[in-house]
C-alpha positions in Angstrom: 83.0 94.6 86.2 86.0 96.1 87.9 88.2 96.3 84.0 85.0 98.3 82.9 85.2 100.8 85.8 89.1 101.8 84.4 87.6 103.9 81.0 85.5 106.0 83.4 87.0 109.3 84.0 88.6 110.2 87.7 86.3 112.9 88.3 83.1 110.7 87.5 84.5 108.2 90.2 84.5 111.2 92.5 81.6 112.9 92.0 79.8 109.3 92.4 81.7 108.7 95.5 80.6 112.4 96.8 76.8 111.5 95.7 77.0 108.2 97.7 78.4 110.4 100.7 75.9 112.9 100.4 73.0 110.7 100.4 74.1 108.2 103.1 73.8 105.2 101.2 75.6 102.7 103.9 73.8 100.2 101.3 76.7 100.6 99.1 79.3 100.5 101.6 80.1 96.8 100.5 80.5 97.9 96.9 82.7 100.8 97.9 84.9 98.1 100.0 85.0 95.4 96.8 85.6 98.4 94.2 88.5 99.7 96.8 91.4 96.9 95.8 90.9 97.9 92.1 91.5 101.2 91.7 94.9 104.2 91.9 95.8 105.6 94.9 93.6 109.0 94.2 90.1 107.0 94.0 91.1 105.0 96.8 91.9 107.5 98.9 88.6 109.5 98.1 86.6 105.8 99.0 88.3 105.7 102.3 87.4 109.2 102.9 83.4 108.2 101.3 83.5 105.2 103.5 84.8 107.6 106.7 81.7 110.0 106.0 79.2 107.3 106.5 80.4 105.8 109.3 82.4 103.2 108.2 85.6 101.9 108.8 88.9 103.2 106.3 90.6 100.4 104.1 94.6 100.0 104.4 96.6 99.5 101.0 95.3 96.7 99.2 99.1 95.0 99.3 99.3 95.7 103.0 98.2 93.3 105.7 95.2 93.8 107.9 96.0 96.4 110.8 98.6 98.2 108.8 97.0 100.6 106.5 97.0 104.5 107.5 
């Protein structure tokens, strides 16, 4: 799934990520968290900050150990 999500456009990624914010869909916390490892910097950041807006906890880098992320 994750090589399919590359073709999609930044801003798509983004506006989904603000839709899932918007409508406090903790549901897809879990997706947000397995999707998180795949993408750039940009759309990880923005999940972080999706994640942070439900209530959830942030991700670090996904080459950085537990506990060390920002």
């Amino acid at each position: 799934m994750w090589p399919r999500l590359e073709t999609i456009n930044r801003e798509i990624k983004f506006l989904l990520l603000e839709a899932v914010e918007e409508r406090g869909r903790r549901d897809l916390a879990p997706v947000l968290r397995a999707w998180f490892p795949h993408e750039v910097r940009a759309v990880r950041t923005a999940i972080n900050h999706t994640l942070q807006g439900l209530g959830e906890g942030t991700l670090p880098h996904p080459k950085r150990p537990a506990g060390r992320g920002r």
